[in-house]
GUFIFI-737920 format. One record per residue (C-alpha): x, y, z; residue in three letters. Coordinates in steps of 0.5 Angstrom, whole numbers, always signed. Each point is the difference from the previous one (the first is absolute). Layout:
BEGIN
[[X,Y,Z],ALA]
...
END
This chain:
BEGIN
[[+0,+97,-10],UNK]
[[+5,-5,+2],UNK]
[[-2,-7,-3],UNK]
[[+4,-6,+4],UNK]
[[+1,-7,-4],UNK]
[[+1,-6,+4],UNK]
[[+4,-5,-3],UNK]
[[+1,-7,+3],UNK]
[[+6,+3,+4],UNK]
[[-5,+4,+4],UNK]
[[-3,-7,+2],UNK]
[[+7,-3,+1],UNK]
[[+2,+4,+6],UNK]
[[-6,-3,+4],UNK]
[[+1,-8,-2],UNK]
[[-3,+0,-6],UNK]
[[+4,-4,-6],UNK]
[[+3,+3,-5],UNK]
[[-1,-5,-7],UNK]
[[+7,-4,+0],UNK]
[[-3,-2,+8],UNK]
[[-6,-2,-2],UNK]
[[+0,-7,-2],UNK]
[[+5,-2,+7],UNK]
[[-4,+4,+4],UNK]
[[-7,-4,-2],UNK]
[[+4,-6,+2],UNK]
[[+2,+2,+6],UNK]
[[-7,+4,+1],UNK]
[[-5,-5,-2],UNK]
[[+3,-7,+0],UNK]
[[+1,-5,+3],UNK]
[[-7,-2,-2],UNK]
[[-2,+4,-7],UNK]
[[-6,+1,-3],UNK]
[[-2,-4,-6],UNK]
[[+2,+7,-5],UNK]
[[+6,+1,+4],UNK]
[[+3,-7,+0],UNK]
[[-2,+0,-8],UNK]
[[+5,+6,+0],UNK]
[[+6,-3,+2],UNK]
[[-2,-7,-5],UNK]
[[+0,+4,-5],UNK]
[[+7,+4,+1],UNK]
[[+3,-7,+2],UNK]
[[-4,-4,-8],UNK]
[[+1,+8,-3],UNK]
[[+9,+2,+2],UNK]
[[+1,-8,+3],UNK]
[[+3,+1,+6],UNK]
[[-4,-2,+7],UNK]
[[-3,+5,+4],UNK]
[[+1,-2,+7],UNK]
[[+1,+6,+4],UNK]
[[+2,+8,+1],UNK]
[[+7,-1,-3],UNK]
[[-3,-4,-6],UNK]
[[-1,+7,-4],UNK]
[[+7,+1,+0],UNK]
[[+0,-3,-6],UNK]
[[-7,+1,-3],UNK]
[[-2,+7,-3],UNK]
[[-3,+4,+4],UNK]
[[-9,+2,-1],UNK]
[[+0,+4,-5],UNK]
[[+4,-5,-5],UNK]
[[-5,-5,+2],UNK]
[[-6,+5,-1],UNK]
[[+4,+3,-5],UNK]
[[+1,-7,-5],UNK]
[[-8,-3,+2],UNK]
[[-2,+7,-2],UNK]
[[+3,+0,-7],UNK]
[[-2,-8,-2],UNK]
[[-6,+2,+2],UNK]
[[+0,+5,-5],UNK]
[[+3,-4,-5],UNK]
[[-4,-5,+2],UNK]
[[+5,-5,+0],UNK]
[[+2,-5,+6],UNK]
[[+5,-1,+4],UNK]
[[+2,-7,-1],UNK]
[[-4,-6,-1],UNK]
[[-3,+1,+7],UNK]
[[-2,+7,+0],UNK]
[[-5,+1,-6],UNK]
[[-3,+8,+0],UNK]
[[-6,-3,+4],UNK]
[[+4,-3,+6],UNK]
[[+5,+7,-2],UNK]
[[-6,+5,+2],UNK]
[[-1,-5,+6],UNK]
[[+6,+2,+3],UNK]
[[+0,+7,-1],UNK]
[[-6,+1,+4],UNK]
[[+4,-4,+5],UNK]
[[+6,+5,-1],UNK]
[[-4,+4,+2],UNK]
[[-3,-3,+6],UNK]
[[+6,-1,+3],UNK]
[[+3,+8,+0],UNK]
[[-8,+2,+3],UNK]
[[+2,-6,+5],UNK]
[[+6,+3,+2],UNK]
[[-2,+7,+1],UNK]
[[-5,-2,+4],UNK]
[[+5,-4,+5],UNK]
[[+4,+6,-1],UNK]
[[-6,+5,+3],UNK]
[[-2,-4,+5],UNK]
[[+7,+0,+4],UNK]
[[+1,+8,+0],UNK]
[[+0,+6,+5],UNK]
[[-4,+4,-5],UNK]
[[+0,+6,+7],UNK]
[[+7,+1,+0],UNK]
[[+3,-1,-8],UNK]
[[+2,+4,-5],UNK]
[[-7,+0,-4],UNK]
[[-4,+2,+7],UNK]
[[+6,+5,+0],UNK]
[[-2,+4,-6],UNK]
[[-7,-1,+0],UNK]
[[+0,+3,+7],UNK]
[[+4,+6,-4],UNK]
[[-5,+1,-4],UNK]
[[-6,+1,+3],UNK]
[[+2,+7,+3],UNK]
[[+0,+2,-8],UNK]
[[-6,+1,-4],UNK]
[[-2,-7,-5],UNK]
[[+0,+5,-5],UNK]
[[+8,+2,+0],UNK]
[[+2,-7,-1],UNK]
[[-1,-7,-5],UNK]
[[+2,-6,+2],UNK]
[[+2,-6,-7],UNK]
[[+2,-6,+4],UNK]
[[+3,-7,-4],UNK]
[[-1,-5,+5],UNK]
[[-7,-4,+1],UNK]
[[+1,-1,+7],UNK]
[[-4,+5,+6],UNK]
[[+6,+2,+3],UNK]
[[-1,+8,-3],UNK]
[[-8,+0,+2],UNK]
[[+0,-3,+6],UNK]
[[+4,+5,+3],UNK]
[[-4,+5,-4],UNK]
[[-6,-2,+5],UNK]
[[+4,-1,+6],UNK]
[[+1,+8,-1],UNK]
[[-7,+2,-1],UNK]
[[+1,+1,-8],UNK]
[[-5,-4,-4],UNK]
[[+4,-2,-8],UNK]
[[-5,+1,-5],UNK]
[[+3,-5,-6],UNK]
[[-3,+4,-6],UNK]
[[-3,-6,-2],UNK]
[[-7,+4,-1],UNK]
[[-2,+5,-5],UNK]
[[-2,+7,+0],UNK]
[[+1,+1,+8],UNK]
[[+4,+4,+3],UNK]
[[+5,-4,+5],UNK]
[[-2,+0,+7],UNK]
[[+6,-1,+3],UNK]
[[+8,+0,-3],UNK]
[[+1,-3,-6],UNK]
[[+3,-8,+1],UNK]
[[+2,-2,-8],UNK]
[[+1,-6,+0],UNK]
[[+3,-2,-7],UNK]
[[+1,-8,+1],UNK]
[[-6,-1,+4],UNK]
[[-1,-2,+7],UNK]
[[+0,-7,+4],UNK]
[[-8,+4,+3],UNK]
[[-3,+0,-7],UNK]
[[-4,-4,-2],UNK]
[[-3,+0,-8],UNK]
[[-6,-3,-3],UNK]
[[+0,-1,-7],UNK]
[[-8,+0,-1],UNK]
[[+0,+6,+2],UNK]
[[+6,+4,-1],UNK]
[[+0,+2,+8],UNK]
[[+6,+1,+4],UNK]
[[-2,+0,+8],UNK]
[[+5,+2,+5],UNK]
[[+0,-4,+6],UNK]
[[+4,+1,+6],UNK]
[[+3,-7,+0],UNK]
[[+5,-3,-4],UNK]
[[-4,-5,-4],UNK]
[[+3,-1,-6],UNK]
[[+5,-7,+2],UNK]
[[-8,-2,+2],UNK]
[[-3,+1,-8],UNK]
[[-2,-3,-5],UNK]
[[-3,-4,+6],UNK]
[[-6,+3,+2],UNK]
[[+2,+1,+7],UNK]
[[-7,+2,+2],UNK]
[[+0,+6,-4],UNK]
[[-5,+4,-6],UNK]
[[+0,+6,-4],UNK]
[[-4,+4,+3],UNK]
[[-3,+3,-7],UNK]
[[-2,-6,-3],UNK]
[[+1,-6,+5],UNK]
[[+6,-4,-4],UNK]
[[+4,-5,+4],UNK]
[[+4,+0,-5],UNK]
[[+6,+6,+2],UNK]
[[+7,+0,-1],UNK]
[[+5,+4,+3],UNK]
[[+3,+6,-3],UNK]
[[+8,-1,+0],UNK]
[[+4,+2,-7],UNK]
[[+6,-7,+2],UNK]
[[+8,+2,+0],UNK]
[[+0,+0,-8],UNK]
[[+4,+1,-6],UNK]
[[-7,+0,-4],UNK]
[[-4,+4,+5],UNK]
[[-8,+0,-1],UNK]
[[-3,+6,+2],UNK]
[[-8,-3,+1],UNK]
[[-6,+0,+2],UNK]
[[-1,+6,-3],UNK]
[[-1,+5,+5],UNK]
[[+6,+1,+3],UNK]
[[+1,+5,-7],UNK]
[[-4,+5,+5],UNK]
[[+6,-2,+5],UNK]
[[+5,+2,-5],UNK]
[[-4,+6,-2],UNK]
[[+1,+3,+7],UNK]
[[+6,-2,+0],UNK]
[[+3,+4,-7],UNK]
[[-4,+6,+3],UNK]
[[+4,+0,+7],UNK]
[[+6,+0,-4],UNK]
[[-1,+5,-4],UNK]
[[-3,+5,+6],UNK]
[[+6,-2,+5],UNK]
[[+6,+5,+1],UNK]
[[+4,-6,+4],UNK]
[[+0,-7,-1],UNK]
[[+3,-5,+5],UNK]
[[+1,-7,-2],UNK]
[[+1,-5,+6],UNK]
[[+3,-6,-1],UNK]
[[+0,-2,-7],UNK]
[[+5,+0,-5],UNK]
[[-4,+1,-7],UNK]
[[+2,-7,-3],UNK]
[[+1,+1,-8],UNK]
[[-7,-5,+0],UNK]
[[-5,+5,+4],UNK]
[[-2,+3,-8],UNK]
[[-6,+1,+3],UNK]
[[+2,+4,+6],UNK]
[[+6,+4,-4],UNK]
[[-6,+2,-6],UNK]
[[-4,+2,+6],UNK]
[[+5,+6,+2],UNK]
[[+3,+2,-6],UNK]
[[-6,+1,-3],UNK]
[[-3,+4,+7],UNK]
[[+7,+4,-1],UNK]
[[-1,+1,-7],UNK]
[[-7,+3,+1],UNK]
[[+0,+4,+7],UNK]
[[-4,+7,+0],UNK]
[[+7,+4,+3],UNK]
[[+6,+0,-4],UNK]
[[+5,-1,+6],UNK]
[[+1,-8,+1],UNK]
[[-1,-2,+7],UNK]
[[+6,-2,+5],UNK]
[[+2,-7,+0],UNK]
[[+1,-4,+7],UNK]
[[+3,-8,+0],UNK]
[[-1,-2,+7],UNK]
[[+4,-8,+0],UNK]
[[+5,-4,+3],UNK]
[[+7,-2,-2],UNK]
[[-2,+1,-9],UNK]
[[+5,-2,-5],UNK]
[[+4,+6,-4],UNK]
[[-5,-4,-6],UNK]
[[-6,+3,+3],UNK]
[[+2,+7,+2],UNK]
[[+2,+1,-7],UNK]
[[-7,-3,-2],UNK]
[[-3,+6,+4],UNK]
[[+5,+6,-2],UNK]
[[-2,-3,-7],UNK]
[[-8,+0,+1],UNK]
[[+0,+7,+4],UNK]
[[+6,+4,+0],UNK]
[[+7,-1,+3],UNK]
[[-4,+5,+5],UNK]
[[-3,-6,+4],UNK]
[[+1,+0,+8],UNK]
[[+2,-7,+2],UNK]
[[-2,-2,+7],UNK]
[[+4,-6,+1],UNK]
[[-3,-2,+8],UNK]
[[-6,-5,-2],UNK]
[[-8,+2,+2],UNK]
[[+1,+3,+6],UNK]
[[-7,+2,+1],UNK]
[[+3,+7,-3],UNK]
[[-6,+4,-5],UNK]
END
């Protein structure tokens, strides 16, 4: 079996920001007039970092969103502020206002796409000529980019969120989440919808759980962190599926992701795959990215062996 991991690189080579690009791309994509959480973004980096935010070529000179999600993450585990204007009560606002803003932008990014002719269309139409079984895909982003063109090509993604059933279509893992679930913290129920909703929530926006009626929904979406929150619970069953791919894989092809230091969870999950495979043999190993640095070679060889087969032409659609 070939199991494909999509990083933020894959999602790059069709517009989508990389973390550093988010913040100026919000600007730029949802201004001039924000909505109330975005404008409480950009106060806060102006009271937190004292510098002005004023325009894209403001953050050249403020960390970028994972910092920032980075030190509110930690102060709210501490349960400390952050000066004399952000208590853990304002902190915890900000967060969900954080998080607003990368749904938000993701959303702008997909509604400029030509989903028929990019890479994502590409691989997916690749695919569809080889049985749903020979293949997993473990993707990173939140965003729809992957999915979409999964549909356009006739294959229907099965998100391994659902207990006890074989999966009806190729396995679509996302570790991180997806900008078109939603939660409901009553009952425990992730829904898959076919929009992206998550930049519209915890505003009800129409919606209810279909099990228990709730209006009360979130998205689920693990934020650009350092201290990541794997929660609601149910994405276990996503890991599950995903530590088990990776032990039955005979070639894994990593896409537009450099396996940061920070991703421990991501790293756990393959070395662990790897330690307790059925077949004494390891599988072989294909980066696919663009332009990397000697340090993220060398973190590869140093994962997987000097044996790995570097592609160093980006995403093209190539599976």
């Amino acid at each position: 079996m070939d199991l494909y991991l999509f990083g933020a690189g894959a999602s790059a080579a069709e517009g989508a920001p990389a973390t550093r690009d988010l913040f100026p791309m919000a600007y730029r994509d949802l201004g001039p007039r924000f909505d109330p959480r975005v404008a409480e973004v950009w106060e806060f980096l102006e009271a937190v970092f004292q510098r002005p935010v004023d325009g894209p070529d403001a953050f050249q000179h403020l960390p970028s969103l994972d910092e920032v999600i980075s030190l509110v993450d930690w102060s709210l585990h501490v349960d400390q502020g952050l000066g004399p204007e952000y208590d853990p009560h304002r902190l915890y606002r900000i967060r969900q206002a954080l998080e607003h803003l990368v749904c938000s932008v993701l959303d702008a990014v997909r509604d400029r796409r030509r989903p028929a002719d990019g890479p994502h269309a590409r691989f997916a139409r690749a695919l569809a000529a080889r049985s749903p079984g020979s293949y997993a895909l473990l993707s990173l982003n939140y965003d729809t980019l992957l999915d979409d063109a999964l549909r356009a090509a006739g294959l229907s993604p099965d998100y391994g969120l659902e207990p006890g059933e074989s999966p009806a279509g190729p396995l679509l893992l996302k570790l991180h989440g997806s900008l078109n679930w939603v939660h409901c913290p009553a009952c425990d129920q992730i829904a898959v919808l076919r929009e992206q909703v998550a930049h519209l929530l915890p505003r009800s926006a129409g919606l209810a759980c279909g099990r228990c009626g709730s209006r009360r929904l979130a998205g689920v979406v693990i934020s650009p962190t350092w201290l990541k929150r794997y929660s609601p619970g149910r994405l276990t069953r996503v890991f599950e599926h995903a530590l088990e791919a990776v032990r039955r894989a005979r070639r894994i092809v990593i896409i537009g992701y450099s396996m940061p230091p920070a991703d421990v969870a991501v790293h756990h999950l393959l070395r662990r795959g790897l330690l307790t495979r059925p077949q004494p043999e390891p599988p072989k190993v294909a980066v696919i990215t663009r332009r990397p640095s000697e340090t993220v070679v060398d973190r590869f060889r140093r994962l997987f062996g000097p044996d790995v087969d570097f592609d160093f032409s980006g995403f093209r659609g190539q599976a």
